[in-house]
C-alpha positions in Angstrom: 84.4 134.7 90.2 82.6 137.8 90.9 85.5 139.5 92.2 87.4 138.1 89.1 84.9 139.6 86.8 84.8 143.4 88.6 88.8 143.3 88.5 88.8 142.8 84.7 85.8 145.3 84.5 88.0 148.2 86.3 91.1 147.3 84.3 89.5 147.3 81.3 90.4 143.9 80.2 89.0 141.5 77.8 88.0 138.3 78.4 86.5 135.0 76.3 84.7 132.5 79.0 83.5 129.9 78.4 82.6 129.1 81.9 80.1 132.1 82.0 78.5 130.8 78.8 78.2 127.3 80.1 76.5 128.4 83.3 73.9 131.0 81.9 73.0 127.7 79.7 72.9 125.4 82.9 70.5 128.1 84.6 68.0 127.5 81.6 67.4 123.6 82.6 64.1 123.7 84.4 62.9 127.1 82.6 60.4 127.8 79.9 62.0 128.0 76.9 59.4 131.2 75.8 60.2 132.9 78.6 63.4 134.1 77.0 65.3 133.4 80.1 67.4 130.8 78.0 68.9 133.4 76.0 71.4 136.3 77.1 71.3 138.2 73.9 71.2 138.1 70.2 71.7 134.4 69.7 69.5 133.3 66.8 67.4 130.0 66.6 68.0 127.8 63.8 66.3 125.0 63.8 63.3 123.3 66.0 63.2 119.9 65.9 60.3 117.5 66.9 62.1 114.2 68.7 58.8 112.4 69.4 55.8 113.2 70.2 57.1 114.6 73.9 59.9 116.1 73.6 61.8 118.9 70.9 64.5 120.3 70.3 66.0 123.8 69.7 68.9 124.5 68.3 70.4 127.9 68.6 74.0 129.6 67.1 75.6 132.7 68.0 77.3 133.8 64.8 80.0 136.1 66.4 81.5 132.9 67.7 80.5 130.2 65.1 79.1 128.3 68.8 76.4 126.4 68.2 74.2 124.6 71.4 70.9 122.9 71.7 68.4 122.5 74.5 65.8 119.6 74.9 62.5 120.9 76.0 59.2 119.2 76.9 56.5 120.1 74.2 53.7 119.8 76.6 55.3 122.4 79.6 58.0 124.0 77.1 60.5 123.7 80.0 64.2 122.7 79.0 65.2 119.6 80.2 68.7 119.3 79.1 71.1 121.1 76.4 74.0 120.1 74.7 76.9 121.3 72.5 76.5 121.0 68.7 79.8 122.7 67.9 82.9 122.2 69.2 82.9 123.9 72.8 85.9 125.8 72.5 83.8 128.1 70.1 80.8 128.6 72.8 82.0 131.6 75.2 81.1 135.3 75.9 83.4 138.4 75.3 83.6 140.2 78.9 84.6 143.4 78.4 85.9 145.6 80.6 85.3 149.9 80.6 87.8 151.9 79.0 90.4 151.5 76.6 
């Protein structure tokens, strides 16, 4: 993938994936949700839910894309437990662009 990416970097290519967008997302399970590690850029949040007494959830859209997600964190460690797709996922992916052109 890494190759993949410099190749379309050098050509000056565009690309939409969603396969980058769905592993920064995975990377966030397990960190704090304050630490902004969650987030790769200008995503806005919402809405924060409270589930229960244990656990929320926070529900974030990138309106360049219309792709909305959510992540379920912990209220007493803030760490992210899971996420999910609130939108359909064909909507949720990053524009790569390459230099040039």
């Amino acid at each position: 993938m890494v190759s993949l990416i410099g190749t379309l970097i050098f050509y000056g290519c565009t690309m939409h994936s969603q396969e980058y967008f769905t592993s920064l997302v995975n990377d966030s399970v397990g960190k704090s949700i304050d630490s902004g590690y969650h987030s790769y850029g200008p995503p806005g949040l919402i809405e924060k839910i409270s589930i229960n007494g244990s656990t929320l959830k926070y529900i974030y859209r990138m309106d360049s894309t219309g792709c909305e997600w959510f992540y379920i964190v912990e209220a007493d460690t803030h760490k992210i437990s899971s996420w999910g797709y609130k939108s359909n996922p064909n909507k949720c992916y990053i524009e790569l662009k390459g230099l040039g052109k």
